[in-house]
Backbone bond lengths (Angstrom), bond angles and torsions (degrees), N, CA, C in turn:
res aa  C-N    CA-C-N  psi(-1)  N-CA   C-N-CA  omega(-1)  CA-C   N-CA-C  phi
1 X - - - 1.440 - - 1.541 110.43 -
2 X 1.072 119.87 -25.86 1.630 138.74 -166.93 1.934 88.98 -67.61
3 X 1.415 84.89 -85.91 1.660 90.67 -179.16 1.550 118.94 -21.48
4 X 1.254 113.62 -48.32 1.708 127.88 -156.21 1.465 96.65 -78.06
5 X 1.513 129.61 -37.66 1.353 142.75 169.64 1.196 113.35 -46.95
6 X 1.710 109.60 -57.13 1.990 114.85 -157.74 1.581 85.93 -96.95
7 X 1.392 129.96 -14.96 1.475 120.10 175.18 1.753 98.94 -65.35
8 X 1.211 109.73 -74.18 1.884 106.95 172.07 1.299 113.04 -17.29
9 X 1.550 102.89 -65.04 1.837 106.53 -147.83 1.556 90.98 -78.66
10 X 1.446 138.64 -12.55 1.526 109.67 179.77 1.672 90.60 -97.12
11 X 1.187 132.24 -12.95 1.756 101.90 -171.19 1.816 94.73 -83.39
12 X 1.269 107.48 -25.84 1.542 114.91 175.85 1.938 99.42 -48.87
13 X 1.603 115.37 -48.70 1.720 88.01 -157.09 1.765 86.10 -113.03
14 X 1.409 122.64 29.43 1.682 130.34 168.70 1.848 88.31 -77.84
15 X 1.694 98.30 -54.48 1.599 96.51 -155.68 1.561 112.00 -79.58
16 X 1.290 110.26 -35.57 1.609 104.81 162.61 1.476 132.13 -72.34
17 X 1.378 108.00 9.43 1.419 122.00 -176.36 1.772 115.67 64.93
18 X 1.189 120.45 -2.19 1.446 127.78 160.25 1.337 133.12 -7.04
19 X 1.813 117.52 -40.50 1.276 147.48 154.14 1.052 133.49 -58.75
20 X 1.427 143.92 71.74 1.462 137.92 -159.09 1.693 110.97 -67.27
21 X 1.318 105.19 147.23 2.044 114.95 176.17 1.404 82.50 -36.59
22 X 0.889 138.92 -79.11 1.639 131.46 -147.10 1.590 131.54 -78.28
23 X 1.360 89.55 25.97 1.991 104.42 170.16 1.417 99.56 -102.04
24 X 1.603 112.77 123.92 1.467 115.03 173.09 1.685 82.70 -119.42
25 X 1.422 82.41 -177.76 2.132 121.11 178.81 1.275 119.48 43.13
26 X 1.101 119.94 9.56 1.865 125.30 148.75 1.413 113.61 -108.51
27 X 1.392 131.97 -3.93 1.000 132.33 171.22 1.402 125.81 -82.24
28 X 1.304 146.62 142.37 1.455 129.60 168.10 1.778 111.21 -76.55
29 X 1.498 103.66 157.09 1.560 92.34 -159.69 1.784 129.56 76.94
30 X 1.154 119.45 -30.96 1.204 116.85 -160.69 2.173 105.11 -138.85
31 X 1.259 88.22 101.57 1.559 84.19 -154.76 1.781 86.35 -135.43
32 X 1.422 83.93 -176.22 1.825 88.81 -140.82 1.894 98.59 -70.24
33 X 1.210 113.95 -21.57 1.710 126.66 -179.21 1.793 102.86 -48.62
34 X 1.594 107.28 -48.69 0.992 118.34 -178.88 1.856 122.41 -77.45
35 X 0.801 104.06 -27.49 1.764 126.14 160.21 1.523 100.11 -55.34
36 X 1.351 97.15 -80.46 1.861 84.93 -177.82 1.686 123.13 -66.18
37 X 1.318 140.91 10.51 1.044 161.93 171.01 1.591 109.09 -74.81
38 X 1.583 87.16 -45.06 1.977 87.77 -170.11 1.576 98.62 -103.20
39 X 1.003 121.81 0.36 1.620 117.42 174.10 1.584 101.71 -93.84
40 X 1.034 117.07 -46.95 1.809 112.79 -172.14 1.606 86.63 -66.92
41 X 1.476 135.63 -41.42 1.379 132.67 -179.25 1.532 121.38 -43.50
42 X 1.961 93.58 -48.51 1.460 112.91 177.30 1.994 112.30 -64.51
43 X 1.619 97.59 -50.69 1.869 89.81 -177.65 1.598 110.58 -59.62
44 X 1.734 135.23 -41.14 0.936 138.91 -136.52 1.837 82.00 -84.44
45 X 1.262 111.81 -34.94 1.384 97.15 174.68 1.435 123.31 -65.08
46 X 1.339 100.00 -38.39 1.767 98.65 -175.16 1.386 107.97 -90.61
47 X 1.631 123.19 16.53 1.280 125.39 -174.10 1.811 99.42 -99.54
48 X 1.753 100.27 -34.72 1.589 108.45 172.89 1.167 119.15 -60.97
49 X 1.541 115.38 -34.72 1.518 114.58 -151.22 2.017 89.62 -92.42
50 X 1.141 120.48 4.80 1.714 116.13 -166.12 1.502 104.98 93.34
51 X 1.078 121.90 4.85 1.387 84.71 -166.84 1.914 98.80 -88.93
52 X 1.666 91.12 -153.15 1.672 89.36 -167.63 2.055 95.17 -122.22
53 X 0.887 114.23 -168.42 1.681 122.37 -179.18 1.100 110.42 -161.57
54 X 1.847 138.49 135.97 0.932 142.68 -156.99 1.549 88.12 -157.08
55 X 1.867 113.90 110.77 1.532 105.02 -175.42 1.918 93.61 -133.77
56 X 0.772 106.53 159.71 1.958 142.52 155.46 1.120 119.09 -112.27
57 X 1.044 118.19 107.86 1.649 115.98 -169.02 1.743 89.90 -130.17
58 X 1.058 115.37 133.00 1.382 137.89 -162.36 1.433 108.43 -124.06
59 X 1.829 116.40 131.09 2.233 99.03 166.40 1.483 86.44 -124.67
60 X 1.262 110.82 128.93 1.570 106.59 175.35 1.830 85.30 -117.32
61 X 1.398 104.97 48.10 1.469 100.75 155.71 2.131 135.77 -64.44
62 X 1.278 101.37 -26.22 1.173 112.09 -172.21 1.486 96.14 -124.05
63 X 1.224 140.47 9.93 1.063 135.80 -174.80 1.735 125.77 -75.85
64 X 1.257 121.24 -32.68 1.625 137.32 172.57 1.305 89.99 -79.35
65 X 1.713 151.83 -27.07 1.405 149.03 158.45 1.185 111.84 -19.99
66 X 1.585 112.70 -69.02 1.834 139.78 -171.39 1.328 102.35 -57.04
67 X 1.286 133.88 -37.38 1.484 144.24 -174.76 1.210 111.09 -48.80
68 X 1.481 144.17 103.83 1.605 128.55 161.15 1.301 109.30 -81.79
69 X 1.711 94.69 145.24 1.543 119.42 -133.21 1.645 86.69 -122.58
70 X 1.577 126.13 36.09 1.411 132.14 177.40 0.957 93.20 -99.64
């Protein structure tokens, strides 16, 4: 039933455009390997042209883990 739910609600915000270019790793096709691909793509450009880069890069992969779930 789960599946049949998040299958709806993403073609629901695919077709209204709901999803901005810049949501990776819940998407099919577009996963986080490829996220960091176009960002090192994005600094190396602004690293050519002079400019400077100032990042926070965050994984709240294991983070809801730590959470007790009582």
């Amino acid at each position: 039933m789960e599946s049949i739910v998040r299958d709806h609600v993403m073609a629901y915000f695919i077709e209204n455009e709901l999803i901005i270019s810049k949501q990776y790793g819940f998407l099919k096709g577009r996963s986080t390997v490829l996220q960091l691909l176009n960002i090192i793509d994005d600094w190396s450009l602004k690293l050519d042209s002079g400019g400077q880069i100032d990042c926070i890069y965050m994984d709240f992969k294991n983070a809801f883990d730590k959470v007790p779930h009582r």
